[in-house]
MARTIDO-986105 format. One record per residue (C-alpha): residue number from 1; residue in one letter; y, x, z. Coordinates in steps of 0.2 Angstrom, whole numbers. Example, Ala and Ser with C-alpha at 12.3 -4.5 7.8 and 13.67 -1.06 7.14 Angstrom:
<sites>
 num residuo    yy    xx    zz
   1       A   -22    62    39
   2       S    -5    68    36
</sites>
This chain:
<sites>
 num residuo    yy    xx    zz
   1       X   -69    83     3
   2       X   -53    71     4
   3       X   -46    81   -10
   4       X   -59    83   -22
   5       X   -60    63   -22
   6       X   -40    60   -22
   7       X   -43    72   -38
   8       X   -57    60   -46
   9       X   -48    45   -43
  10       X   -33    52   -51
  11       X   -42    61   -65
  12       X   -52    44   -69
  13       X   -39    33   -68
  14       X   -27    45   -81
  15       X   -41    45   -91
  16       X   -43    26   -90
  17       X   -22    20   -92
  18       X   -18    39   -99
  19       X    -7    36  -114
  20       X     0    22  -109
  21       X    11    30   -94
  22       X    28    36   -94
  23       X    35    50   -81
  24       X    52    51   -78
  25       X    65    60   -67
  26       X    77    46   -59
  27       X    95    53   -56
  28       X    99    43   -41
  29       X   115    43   -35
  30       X   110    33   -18
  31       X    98    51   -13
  32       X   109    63   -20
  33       X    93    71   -31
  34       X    83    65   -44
  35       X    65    57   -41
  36       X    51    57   -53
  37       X    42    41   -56
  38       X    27    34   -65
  39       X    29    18   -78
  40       X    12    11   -85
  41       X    18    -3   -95
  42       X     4   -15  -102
  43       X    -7   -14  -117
  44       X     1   -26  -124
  45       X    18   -20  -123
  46       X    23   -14  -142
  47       X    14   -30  -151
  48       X    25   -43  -144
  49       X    39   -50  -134
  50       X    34   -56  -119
  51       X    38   -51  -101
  52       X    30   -45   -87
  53       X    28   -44   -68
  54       X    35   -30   -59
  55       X    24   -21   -46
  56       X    33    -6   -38
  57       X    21     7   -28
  58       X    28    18   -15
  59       X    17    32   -10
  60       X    15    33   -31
  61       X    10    50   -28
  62       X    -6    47   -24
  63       X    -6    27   -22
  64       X     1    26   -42
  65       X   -17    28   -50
  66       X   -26    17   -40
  67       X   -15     2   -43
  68       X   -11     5   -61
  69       X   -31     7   -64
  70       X   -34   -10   -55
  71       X   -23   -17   -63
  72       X   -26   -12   -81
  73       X   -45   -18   -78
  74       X   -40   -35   -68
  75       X   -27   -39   -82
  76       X   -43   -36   -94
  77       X   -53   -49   -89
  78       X   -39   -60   -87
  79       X   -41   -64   -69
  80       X   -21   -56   -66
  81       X    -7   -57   -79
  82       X    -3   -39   -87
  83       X    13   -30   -78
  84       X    21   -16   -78
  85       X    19    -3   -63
  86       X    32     8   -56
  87       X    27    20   -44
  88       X    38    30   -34
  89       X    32    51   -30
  90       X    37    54   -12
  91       X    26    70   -10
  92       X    34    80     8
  93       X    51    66     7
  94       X    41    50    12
  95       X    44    55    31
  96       X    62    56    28
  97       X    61    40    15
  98       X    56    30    28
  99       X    68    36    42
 100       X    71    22    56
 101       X    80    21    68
 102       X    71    22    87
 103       X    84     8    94
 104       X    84    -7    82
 105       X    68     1    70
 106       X    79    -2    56
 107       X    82    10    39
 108       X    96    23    45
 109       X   103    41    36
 110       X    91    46    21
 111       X    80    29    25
 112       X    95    18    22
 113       X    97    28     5
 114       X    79    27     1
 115       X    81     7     5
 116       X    97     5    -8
 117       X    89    18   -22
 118       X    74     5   -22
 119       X    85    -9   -22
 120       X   101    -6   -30
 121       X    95     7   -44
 122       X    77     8   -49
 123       X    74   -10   -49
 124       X    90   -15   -60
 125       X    87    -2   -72
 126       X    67    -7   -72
 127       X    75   -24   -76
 128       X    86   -19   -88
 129       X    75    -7   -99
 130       X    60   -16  -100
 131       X    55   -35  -102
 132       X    51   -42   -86
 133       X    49   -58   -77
 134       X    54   -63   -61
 135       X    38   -60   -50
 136       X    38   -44   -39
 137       X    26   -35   -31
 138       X    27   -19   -17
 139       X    14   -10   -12
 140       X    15     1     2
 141       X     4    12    13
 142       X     3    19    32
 143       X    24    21    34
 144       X    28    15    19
 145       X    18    -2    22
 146       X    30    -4    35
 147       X    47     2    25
 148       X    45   -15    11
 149       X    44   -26    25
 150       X    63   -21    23
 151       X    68   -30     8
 152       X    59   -47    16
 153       X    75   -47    27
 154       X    85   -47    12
 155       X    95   -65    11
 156       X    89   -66    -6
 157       X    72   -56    -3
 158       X    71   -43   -17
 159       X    50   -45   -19
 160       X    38   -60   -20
 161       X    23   -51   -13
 162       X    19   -37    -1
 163       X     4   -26    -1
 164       X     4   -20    15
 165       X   -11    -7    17
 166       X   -15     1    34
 167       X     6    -3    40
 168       X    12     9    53
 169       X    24    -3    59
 170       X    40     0    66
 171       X    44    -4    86
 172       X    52   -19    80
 173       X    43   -24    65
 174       X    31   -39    71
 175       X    45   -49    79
 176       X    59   -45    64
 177       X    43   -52    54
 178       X    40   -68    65
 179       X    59   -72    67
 180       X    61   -69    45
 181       X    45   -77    41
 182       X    49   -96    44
 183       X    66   -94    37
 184       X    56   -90    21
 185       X    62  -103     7
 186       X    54   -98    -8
 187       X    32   -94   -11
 188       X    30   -77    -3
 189       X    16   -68    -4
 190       X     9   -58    12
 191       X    -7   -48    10
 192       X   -11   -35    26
 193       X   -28   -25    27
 194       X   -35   -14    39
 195       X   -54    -7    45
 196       X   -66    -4    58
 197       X   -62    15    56
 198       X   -44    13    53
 199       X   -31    22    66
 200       X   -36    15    81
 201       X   -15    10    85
 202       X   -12     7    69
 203       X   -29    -6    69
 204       X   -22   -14    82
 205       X    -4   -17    80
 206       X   -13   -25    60
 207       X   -23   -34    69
 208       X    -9   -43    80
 209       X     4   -44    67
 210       X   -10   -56    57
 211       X   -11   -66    70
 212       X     8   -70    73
 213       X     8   -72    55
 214       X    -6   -84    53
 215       X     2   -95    67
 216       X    21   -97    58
 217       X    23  -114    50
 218       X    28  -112    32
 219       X    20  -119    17
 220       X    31  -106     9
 221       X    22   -91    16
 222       X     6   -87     8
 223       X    -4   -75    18
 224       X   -22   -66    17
 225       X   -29   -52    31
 226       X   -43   -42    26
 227       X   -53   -30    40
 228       X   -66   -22    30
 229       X   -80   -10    37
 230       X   -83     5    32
 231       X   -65    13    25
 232       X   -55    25    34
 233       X   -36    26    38
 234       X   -34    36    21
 235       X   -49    28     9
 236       X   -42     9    13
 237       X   -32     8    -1
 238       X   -44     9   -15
 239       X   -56    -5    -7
 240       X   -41   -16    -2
 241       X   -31   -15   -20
 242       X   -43   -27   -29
 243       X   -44   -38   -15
 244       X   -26   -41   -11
 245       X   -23   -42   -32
 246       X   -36   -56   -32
 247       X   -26   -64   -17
 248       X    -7   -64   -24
 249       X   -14   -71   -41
 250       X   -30   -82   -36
 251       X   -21   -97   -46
 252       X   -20   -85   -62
 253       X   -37   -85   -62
 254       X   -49   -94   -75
 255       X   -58  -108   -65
 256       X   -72   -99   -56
 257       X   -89  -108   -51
 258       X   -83  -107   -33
 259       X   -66  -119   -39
 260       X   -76  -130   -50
 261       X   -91  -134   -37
 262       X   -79  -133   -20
 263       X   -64  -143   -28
 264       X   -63  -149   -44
 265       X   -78  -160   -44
 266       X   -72  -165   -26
 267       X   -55  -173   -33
 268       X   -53  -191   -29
 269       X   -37  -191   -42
 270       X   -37  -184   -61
 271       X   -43  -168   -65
 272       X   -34  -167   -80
 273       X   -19  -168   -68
 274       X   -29  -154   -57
 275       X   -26  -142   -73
 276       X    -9  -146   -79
 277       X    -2  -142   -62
 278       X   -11  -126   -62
 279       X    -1  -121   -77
 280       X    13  -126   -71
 281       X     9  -117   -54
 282       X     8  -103   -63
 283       X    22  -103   -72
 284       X    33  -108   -56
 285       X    27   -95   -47
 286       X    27   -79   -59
 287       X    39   -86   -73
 288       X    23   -83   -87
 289       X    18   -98   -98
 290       X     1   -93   -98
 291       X    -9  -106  -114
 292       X   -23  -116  -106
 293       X   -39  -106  -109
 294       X   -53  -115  -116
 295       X   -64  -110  -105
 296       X   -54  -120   -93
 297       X   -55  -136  -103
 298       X   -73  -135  -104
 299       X   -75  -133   -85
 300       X   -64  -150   -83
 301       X   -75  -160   -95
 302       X   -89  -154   -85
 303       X   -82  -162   -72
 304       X   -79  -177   -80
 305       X   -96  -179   -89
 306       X  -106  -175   -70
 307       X   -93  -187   -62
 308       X   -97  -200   -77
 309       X   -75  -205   -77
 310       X   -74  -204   -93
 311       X   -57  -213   -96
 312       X   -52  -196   -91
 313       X   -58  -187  -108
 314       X   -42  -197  -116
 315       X   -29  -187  -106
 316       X   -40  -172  -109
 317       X   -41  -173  -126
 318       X   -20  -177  -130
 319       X   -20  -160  -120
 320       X   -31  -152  -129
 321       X   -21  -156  -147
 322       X    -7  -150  -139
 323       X   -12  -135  -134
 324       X   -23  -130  -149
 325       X   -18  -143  -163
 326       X   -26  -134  -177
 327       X   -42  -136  -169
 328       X   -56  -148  -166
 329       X   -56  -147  -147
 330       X   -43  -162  -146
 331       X   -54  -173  -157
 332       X   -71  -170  -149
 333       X   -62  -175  -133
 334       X   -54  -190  -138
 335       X   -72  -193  -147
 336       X   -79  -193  -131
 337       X   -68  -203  -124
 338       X   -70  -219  -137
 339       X   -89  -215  -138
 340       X   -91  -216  -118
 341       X   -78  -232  -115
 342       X   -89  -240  -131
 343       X   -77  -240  -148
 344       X   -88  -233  -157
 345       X   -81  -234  -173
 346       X   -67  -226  -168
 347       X   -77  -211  -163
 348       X   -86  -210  -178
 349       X   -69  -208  -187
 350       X   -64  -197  -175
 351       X   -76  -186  -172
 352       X   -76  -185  -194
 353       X   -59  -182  -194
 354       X   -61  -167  -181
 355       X   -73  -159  -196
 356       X   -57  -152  -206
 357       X   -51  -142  -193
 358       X   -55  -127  -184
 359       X   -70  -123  -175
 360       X   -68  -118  -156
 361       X   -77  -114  -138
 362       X   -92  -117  -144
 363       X   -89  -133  -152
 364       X   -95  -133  -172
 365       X   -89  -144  -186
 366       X  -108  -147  -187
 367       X  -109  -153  -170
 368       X   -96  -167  -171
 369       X  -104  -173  -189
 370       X  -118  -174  -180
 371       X  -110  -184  -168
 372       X  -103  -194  -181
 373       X  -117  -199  -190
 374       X  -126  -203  -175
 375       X  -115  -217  -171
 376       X  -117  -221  -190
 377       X  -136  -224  -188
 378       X  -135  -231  -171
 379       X  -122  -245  -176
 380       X  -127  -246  -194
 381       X  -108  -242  -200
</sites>
């Protein structure tokens, strides 16, 4: 049963990414063979020039599809930025790929080579192939959960974010991970899942290392645990993916109802400034410029309306011009804002000025001459 449904995950997911994957047979010097791997570069790869994340997958045999398909549907919607996803085929070699030594649990004989082929050859030539930005991701499973927690011990660590998915953790792993962890100086992202119906040791050592975690004090480390009910040892992965995606890039999201209703119309201070630093958020911690979505505007003059601070529609609407200056969304903000703080006449010229320029979110060249000729009737201009 196990493999009829490994075979409809994979066969649905092909079906969903298919064209857009690359197999290819890695001569690695490091392992002394060559490895095949699996590249799904984005949809939009071949219409542009921007860059993209990295997230590699080890276990890309059977983990590769999974990922790749979430992915691919998460990046859709918007709610993740597209990337490119590398997984690595371990077949009968992910025993020996993740070979540790029993008296220090660290990488020894064909581990240590697995450990510098990651490191020292796949991700430079990743890098220098294809256009990528500086955020990386690893995904790991059972052993290999437990193998990228390697790269954290790193001086300069090689990854941003760890997936770790049901870890078979080393002897030695939870106190090298509460030792590195503090020491952390750049965002690091730390997602671990397990389930009711997990392994039971393997539940429990999950289970302890979370709560080490969730007791270090760094800002630095951004950690999420999730226990679900219901998944095996084996089907884990494909309920945990989407959640631990949705962690490492909640702030890429659009603003949801939940962020609207639980913080933005609780802000004491501007939220104008509460989206500019999201931006910026964004573009510190995964190197993308992402362009304010106008969905976003609209959730902030929401806010501003209900919270009736409308001195805040001037900053909005100098944003908006900047971000979209061939379109009416600045104007109709910077309307507001003379309308609400009453110079009226100035709105009225505003809002007529708005008319020549695109229409946008909703917002119709009818709408703000409407607006404008109200004022007219109202003030008799």
């Amino acid at each position: 049963m196990k493999r009829i449904l490994h075979l409809f995950v994979i066969l649905f997911s092909a079906q969903f990414i298919g064209a857009q994957v690359t197999y290819k047979n890695f001569n690695s010097e490091k392992l002394g063979e060559a490895r095949e791997v699996k590249i799904q570069l984005p949809r939009s790869y071949d219409s542009g020039d921007k860059s993209y994340p990295i997230i590699v997958v080890l276990d890309g045999d059977y983990m590769f599809e999974i990922v790749a398909g979430n992915v691919e549907y998460a990046a859709y919607w918007e709610d993740i930025p597209e990337a490119i996803v590398v997984g690595v085929n371990q077949f009968d070699k992910r025993e020996s790929d993740t070979m540790y030594s029993e008296q220090n649990s660290l990488p020894i004989e064909t581990g240590a080579a697995f450990f510098d082929f990651i490191g020292m050859e796949l991700m430079p030539y990743i890098e220098k192939t294809y256009r990528t930005e500086k955020f990386k991701v690893a995904v790991g499973h059972g052993i290999t959960a437990n193998f990228i927690n390697y790269y954290l011990f790193k001086e300069v660590p090689l990854f941003n974010a760890y997936i770790g998915l049901s870890p078979e953790l080393a002897p030695d792993m939870q106190t090298f991970l509460t030792e590195r962890l503090p020491n952390i100086t750049t965002k690091t992202f730390y997602y671990l899942a397990t389930s009711n119906n997990d392994i039971k040791g393997i539940k429990a050592n999950t289970e302890a290392l979370n709560t080490a975690i969730k007791g270090i004090d760094n800002k630095n480390v951004l950690s999420t645990f999730d226990n679900f009910e219901g998944p095996t040892h084996y089907s884990l992965p494909a309920h945990a993916i989407p959640k631990a995606l949705e962690s490492i890039f909640f702030v890429f999201k659009p603003i949801s109802k939940e962020e609207y209703k639980e913080t933005i119309l609780k802000l004491e201070t501007s939220p104008v400034d509460y989206l500019t630093e999201k931006y910026e958020m964004i573009d510190d911690l995964f190197g993308i410029k992402k362009p304010i979505l106008v969905n976003d505007f609209r959730a902030i003059a929401a806010a501003i309306n209900k919270s009736k601070k409308y001195e805040y529609f001037e900053p909005l609407g100098k944003l908006a011009r900047k971000e979209y200056p061939n379109t009416l969304l600045g104007n109709y903000y910077l309307g507001r804002f003379y309308e609400e703080t009453g110079a009226t006449k100035k709105a009225m010229k505003t809002y007529q000025s708005a008319y020549i320029l695109e229409e946008i979110g909703g917002i119709t060249k009818d709408h703000v001459l409407e607006l404008s000729e109200q004022i007219k009737a109202d003030f008799g201009y």
